[in-house]
N, C-alpha and C positions, 0 to 999 in steps of 0.2 A: 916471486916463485908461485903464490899462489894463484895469480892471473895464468901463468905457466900451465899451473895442470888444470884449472879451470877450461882451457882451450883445448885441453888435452883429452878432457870427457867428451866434451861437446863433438870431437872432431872424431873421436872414436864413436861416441853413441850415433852420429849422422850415418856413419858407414854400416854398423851394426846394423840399421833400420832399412837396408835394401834386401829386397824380396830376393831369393834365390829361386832359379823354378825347380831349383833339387828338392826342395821343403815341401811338403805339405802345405794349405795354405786354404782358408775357409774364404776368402777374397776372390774378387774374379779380376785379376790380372790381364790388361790387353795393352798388344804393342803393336806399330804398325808395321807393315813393309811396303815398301813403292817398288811394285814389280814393275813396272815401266821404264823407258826413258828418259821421262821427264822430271823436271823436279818439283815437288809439289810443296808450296806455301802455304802460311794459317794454316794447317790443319786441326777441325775443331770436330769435334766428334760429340754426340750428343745423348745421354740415357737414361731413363729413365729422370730428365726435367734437367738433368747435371748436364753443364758442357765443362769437356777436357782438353785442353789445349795441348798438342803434341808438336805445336813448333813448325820449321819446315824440316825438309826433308830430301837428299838428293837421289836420284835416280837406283834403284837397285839396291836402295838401305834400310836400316831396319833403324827403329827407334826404340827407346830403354821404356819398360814396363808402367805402367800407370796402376791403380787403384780403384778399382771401379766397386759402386756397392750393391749393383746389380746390371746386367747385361743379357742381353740376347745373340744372336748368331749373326745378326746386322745390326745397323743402326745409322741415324741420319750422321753423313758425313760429308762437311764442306769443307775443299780448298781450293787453293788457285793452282795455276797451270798459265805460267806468261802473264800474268795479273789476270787473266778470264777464270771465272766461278764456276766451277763441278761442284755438283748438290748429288747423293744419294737419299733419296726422301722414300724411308719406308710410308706405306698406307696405315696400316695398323700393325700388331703383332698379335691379333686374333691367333688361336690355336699351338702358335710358340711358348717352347716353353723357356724359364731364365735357364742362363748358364751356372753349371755348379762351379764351386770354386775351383779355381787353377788356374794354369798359365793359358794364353792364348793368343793368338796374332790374326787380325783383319791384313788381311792382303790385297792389295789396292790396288788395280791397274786402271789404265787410260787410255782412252779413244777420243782424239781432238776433233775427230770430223763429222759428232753426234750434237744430239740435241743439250741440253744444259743436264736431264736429268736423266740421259743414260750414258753420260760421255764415263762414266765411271762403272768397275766392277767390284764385288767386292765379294772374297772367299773368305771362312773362318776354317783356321789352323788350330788344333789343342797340342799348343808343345809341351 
């Protein structure tokens, strides 16, 4: 019995610990969307020295909220597209400021017929 409810903390405290973007929330929360047609793999996203692994991804979907402990309005993002590497490589974040905490989604679209490091866009959303 006591394994019982043992399992029974643990599986309620797991759920408990999802961010709502109804909440308040001093964190900066980002999720992706793949506005495009294609489906995008690894995607790994990169911030301040921290990489986030967001998994793949298919066409026109959105992926569940990450935890980030500080962010900007872009940031370096690689994945694949048909096994080929799309790279978004910011230069610096000279004059940017961080994001304040909340929810937020990078929206991600694709252009297969560019170079490696513009074949990608990338829009920030505060949901």
């Amino acid at each position: 019995m006591n394994k019982l409810l043992g399992l029974s903390i643990i599986i309620l405290f797991a759920f408990s610990c999802k961010k709502d973007k109804n909440e308040p929330t001093e964190d900066v929360m980002i999720r992706i969307e793949n506005s495009s047609d294609f489906a995008y793999e690894n995607i790994l996203v990169e911030a301040f020295g921290e990489e986030y692994s967001f998994g793949d991804l298919n066409a026109n979907q959105l992926t569940e909220y990450q935890s980030f402990s500080s962010a900007y309005r872009y940031a370096y993002i690689e994945l694949e597209i048909d096994k080929q590497q799309y790279i978004i490589q910011p230069i610096d974040f000279f004059g940017e400021q961080e994001l304040e905490g909340g929810f937020y989604t990078y929206i991600i679209s694709a252009d297969t017929s560019s170079e490696i490091y513009s074949r990608l866009n990338l829009i920030l959303r505060a949901d």
